[in-house]
FIDREN-516295 format. One line per field, with one value per residue: residue in one letter; x, y, z of N, C-alpha, C, O, CB in turn. Coordinates in steps of 0.001 Angstrom, whole numbers. Glycine has a CB too. Layout:
<pts>
aa = (A_...)
n.u = (X_...)
n.v = (Y_...)
n.w = (Z_...)
ca.u = (X_...)
ca.v = (Y_...)
ca.w = (Z_...)
c.u = (X_...)
c.v = (Y_...)
c.w = (Z_...)
o.u = (X_...)
o.v = (Y_...)
o.w = (Z_...)
cb.u = (X_...)
cb.v = (Y_...)
cb.w = (Z_...)
</pts>
This chain:
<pts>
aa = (X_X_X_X_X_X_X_X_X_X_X_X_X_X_X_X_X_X_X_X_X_X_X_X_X_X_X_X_X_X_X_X_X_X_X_X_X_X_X_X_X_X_X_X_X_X_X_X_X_X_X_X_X_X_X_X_X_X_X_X_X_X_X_X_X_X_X_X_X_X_X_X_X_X_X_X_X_X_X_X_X_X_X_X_X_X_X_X_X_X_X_X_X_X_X_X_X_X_X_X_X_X_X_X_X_X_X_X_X_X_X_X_X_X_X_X_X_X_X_X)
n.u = (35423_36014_33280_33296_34372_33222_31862_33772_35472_33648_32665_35210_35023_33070_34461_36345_35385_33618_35338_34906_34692_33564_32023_30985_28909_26105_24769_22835_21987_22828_21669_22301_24302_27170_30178_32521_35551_36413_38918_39838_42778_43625_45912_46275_44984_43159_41469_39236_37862_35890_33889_35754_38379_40368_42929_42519_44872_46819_48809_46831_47450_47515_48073_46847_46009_44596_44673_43813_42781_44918_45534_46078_44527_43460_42421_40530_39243_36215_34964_31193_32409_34040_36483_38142_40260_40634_42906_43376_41139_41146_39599_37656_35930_32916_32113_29441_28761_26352_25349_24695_24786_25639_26740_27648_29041_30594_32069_33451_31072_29170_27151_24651_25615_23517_24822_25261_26368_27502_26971_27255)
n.v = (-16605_-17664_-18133_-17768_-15288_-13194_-11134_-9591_-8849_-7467_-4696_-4102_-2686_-1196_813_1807_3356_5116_6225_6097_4350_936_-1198_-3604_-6077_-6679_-9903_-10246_-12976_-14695_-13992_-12225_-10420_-9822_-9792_-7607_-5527_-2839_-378_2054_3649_5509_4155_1971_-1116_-2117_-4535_-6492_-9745_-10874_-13413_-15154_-15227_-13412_-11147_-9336_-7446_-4677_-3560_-1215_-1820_-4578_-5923_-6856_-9220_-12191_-13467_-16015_-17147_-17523_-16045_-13267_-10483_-8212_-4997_-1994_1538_2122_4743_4652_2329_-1007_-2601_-6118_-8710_-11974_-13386_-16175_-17812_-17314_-15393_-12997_-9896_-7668_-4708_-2643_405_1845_4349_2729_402_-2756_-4441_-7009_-8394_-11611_-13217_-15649_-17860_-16436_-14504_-12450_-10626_-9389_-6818_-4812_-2413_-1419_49_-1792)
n.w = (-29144_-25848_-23593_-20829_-21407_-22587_-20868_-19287_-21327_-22780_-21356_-21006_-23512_-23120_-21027_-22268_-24393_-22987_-20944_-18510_-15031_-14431_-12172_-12246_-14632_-16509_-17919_-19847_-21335_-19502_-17947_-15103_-12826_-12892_-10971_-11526_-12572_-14211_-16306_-18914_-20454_-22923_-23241_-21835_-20112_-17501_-15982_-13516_-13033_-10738_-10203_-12532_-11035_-12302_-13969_-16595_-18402_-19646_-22261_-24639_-28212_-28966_-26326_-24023_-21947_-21040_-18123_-17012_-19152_-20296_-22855_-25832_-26448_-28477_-28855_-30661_-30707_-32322_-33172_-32036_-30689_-30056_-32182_-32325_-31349_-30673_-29370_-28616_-29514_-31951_-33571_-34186_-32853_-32377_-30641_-29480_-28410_-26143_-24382_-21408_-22208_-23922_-27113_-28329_-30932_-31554_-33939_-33610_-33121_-34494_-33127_-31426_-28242_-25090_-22941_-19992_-18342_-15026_-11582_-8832)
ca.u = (35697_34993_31601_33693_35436_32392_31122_34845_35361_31886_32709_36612_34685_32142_35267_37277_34299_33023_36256_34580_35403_32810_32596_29835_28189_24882_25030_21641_22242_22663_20716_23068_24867_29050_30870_34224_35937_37286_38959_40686_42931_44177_46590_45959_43445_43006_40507_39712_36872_35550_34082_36839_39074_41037_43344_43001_45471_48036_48703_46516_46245_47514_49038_46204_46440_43920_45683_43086_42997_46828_45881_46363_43037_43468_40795_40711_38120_36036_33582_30844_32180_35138_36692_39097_40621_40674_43822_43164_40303_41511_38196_37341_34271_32507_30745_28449_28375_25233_25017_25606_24497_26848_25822_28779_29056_30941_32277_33809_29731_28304_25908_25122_25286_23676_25187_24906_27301_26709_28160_26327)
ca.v = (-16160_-18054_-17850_-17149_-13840_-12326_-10304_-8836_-7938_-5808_-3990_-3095_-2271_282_1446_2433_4018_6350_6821_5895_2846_337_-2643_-4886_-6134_-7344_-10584_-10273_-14758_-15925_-13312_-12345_-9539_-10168_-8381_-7217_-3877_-2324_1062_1851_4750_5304_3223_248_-1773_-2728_-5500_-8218_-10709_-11517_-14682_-15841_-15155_-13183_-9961_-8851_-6141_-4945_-1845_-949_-2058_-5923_-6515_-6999_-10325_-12594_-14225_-17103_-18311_-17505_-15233_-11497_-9838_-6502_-3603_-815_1947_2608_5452_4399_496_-1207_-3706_-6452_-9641_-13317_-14483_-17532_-18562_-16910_-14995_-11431_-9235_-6344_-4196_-1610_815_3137_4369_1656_-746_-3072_-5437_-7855_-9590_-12675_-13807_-17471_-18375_-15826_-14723_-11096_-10857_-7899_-6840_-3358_-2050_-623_558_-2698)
ca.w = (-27802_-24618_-23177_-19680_-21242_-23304_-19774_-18946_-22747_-23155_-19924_-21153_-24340_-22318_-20137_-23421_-25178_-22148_-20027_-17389_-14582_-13513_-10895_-12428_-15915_-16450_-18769_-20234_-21705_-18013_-16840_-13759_-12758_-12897_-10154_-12538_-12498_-15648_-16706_-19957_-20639_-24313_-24021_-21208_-20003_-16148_-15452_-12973_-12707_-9618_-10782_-12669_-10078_-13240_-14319_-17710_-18521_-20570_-23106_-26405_-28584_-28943_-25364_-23275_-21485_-20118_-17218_-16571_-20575_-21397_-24634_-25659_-26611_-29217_-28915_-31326_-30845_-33877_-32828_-30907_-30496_-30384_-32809_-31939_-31772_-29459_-29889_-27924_-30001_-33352_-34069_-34126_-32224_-32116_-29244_-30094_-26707_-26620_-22906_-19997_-22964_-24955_-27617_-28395_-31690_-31197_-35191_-33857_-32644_-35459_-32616_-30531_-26936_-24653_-21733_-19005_-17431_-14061_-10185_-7876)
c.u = (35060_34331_32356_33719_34405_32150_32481_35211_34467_32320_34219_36029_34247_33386_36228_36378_34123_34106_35878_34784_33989_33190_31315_29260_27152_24934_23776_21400_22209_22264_21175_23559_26313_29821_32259_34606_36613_37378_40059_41238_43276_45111_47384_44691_43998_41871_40356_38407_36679_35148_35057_38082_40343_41328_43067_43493_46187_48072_48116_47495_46389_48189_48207_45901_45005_44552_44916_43029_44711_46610_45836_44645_43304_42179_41314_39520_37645_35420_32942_30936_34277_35889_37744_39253_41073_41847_43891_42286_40449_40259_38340_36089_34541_31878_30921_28087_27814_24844_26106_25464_25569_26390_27623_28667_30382_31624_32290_31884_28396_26839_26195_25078_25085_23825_24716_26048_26971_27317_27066_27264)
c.v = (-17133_-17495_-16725_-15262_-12931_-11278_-9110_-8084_-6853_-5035_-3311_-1783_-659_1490_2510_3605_5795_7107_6300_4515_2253_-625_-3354_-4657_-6860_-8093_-11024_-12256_-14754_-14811_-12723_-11191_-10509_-9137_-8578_-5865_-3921_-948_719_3518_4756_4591_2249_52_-2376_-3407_-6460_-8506_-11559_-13235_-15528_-15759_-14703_-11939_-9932_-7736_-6250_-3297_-2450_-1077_-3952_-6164_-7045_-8344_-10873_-13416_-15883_-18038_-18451_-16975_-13774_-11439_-8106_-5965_-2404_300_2012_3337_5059_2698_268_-2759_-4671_-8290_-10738_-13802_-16076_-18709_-18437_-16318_-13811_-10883_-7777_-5594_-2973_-1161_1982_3556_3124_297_-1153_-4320_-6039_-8527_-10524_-13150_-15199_-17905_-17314_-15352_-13313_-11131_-9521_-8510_-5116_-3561_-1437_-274_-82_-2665)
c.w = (-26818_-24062_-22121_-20029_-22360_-21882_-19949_-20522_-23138_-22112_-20271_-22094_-24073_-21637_-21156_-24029_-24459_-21522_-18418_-16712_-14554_-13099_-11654_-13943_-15438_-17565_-19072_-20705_-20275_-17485_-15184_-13969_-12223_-11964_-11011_-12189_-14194_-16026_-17733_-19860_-22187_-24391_-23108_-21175_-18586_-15643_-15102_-12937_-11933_-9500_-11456_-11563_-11258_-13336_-15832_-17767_-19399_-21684_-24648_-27189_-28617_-27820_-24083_-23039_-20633_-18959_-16893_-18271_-21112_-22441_-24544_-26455_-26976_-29269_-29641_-31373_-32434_-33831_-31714_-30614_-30693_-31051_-31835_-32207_-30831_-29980_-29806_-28764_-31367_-34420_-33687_-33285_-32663_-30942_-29685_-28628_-26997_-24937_-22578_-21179_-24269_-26052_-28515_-29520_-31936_-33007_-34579_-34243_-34361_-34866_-31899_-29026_-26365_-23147_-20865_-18048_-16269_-12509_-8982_-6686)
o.u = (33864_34533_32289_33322_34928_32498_32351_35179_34603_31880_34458_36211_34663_33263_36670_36822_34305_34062_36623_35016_33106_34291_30549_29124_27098_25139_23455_20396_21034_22603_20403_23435_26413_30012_32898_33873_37075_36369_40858_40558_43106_45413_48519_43706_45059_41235_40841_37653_37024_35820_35231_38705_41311_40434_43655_42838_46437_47376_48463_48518_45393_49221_48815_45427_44431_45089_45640_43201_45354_47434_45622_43922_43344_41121_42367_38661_38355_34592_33493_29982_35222_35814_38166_38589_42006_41862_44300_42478_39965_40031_39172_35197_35485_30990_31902_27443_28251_23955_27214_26066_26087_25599_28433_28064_31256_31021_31370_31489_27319_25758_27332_24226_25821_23488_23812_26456_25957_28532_26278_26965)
o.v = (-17424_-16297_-15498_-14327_-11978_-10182_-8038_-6865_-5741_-4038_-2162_-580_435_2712_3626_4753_6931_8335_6213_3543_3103_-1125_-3541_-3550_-7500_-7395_-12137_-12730_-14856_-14664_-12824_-10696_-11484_-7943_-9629_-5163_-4777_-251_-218_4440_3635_4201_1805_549_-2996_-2798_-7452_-7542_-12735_-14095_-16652_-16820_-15464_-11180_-10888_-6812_-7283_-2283_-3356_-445_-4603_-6768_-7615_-8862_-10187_-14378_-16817_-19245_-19139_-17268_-13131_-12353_-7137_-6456_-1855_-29_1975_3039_4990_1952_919_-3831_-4211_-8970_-10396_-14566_-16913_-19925_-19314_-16634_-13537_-11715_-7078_-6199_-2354_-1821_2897_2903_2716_-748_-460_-5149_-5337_-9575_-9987_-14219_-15967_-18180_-17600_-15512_-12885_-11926_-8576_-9503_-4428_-4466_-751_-470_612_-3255)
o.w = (-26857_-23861_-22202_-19333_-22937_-22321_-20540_-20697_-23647_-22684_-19898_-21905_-24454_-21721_-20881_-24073_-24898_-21451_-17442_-17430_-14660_-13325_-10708_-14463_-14388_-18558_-18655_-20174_-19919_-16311_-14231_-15090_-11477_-12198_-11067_-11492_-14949_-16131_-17725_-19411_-22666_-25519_-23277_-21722_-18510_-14783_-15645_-12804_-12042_-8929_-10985_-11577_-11278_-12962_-16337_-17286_-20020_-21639_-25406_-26929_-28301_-28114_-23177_-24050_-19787_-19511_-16549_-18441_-21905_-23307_-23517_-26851_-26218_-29665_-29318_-32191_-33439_-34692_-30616_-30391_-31138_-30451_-30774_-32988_-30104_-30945_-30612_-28790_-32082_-35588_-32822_-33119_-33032_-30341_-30098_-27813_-27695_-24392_-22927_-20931_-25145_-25604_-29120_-29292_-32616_-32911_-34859_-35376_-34884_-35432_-31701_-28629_-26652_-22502_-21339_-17320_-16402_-12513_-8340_-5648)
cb.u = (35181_35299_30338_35294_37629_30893_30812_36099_35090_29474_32626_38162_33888_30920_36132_37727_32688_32018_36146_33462_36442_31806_32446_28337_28900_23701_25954_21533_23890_24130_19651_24128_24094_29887_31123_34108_37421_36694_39328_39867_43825_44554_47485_46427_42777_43177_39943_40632_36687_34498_33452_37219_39084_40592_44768_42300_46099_47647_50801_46061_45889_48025_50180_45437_47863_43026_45941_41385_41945_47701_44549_48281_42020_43991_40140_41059_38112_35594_32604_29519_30680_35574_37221_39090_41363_39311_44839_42379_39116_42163_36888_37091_33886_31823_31000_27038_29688_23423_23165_24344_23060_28330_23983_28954_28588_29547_33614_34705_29470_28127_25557_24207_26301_22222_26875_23159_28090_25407_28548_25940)
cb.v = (-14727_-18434_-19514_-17915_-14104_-13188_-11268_-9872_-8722_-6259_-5225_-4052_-3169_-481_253_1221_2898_5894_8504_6264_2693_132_-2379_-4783_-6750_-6525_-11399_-8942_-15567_-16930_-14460_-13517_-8395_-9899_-8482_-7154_-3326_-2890_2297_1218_5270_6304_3942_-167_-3127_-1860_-5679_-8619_-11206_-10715_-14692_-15477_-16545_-13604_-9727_-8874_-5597_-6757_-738_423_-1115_-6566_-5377_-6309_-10058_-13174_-13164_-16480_-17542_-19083_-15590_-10482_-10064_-6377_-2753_-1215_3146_1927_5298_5054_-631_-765_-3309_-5832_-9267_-14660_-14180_-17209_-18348_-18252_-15681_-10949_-9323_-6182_-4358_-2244_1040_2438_4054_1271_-486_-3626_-4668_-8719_-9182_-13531_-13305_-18629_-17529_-16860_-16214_-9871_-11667_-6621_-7269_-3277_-1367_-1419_2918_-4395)
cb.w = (-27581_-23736_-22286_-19266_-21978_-24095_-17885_-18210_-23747_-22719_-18319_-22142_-24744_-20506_-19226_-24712_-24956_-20969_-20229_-17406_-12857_-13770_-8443_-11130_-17172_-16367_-18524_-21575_-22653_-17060_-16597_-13433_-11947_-14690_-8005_-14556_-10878_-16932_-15448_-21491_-19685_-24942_-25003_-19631_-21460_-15309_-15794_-11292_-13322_-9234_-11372_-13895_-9026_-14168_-13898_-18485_-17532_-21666_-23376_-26857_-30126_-30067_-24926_-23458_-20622_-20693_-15565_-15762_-22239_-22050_-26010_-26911_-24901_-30895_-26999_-32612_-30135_-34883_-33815_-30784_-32549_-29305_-34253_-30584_-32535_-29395_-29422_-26528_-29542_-33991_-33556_-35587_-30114_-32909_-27185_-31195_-25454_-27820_-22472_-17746_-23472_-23985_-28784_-27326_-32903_-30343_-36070_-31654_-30216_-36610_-31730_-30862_-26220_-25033_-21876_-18036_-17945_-13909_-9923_-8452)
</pts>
């Protein structure tokens, strides 16, 4: 996965999980708060990234579109996390959502990333 699209991914992740919307992640690696929005229903995904100047959307489970890389991006819940798949980069993740907290494992990089979701 690109670095760029780890923030907006943990944050659909959280949005799918809880039901709930938010406007901002906290990208614990660069240490910053990300102004994004993201809400999921069972079966889309509506999210833009302020910084990227980007939509991701599209319907569950493989249609969800990054508009700024050109690839689809599949999410499948699994409980408390949700699996899925980078088309763009041809690698898989995980995020593990416990509360506002998301912990991202990354396969291409073989590495975890934490993030927070939150209403800045």
């Amino acid at each position: 996965m690109k670095t760029q699209q780890r923030a907006i991914v943990a944050e659909i992740a959280a949005a799918m999980i809880s039901g709930l919307e938010y406007n901002s992640i906290y990208d614990h690696t660069a240490r910053k708060w990300i102004k994004a929005t993201a809400r999921a229903t069972d079966i889309r995904v509506d999210a833009y990234d302020y910084t990227r100047r980007n939509h991701v959307s599209g319907d569950l489970p493989d249609a969800v579109y990054d508009y700024d890389l050109g690839s689809f991006l599949h999410f499948a819940p699994n409980g408390k996390g949700v699996s899925g798949y980078d088309y763009g980069t041809g690698a898989s993740f995980e995020a593990v959502v416990s509360g506002k907290t998301i912990s991202l494992y990354d396969h291409a990089d073989g590495r975890w990333y934490a993030f927070e979701v939150g209403w800045t």
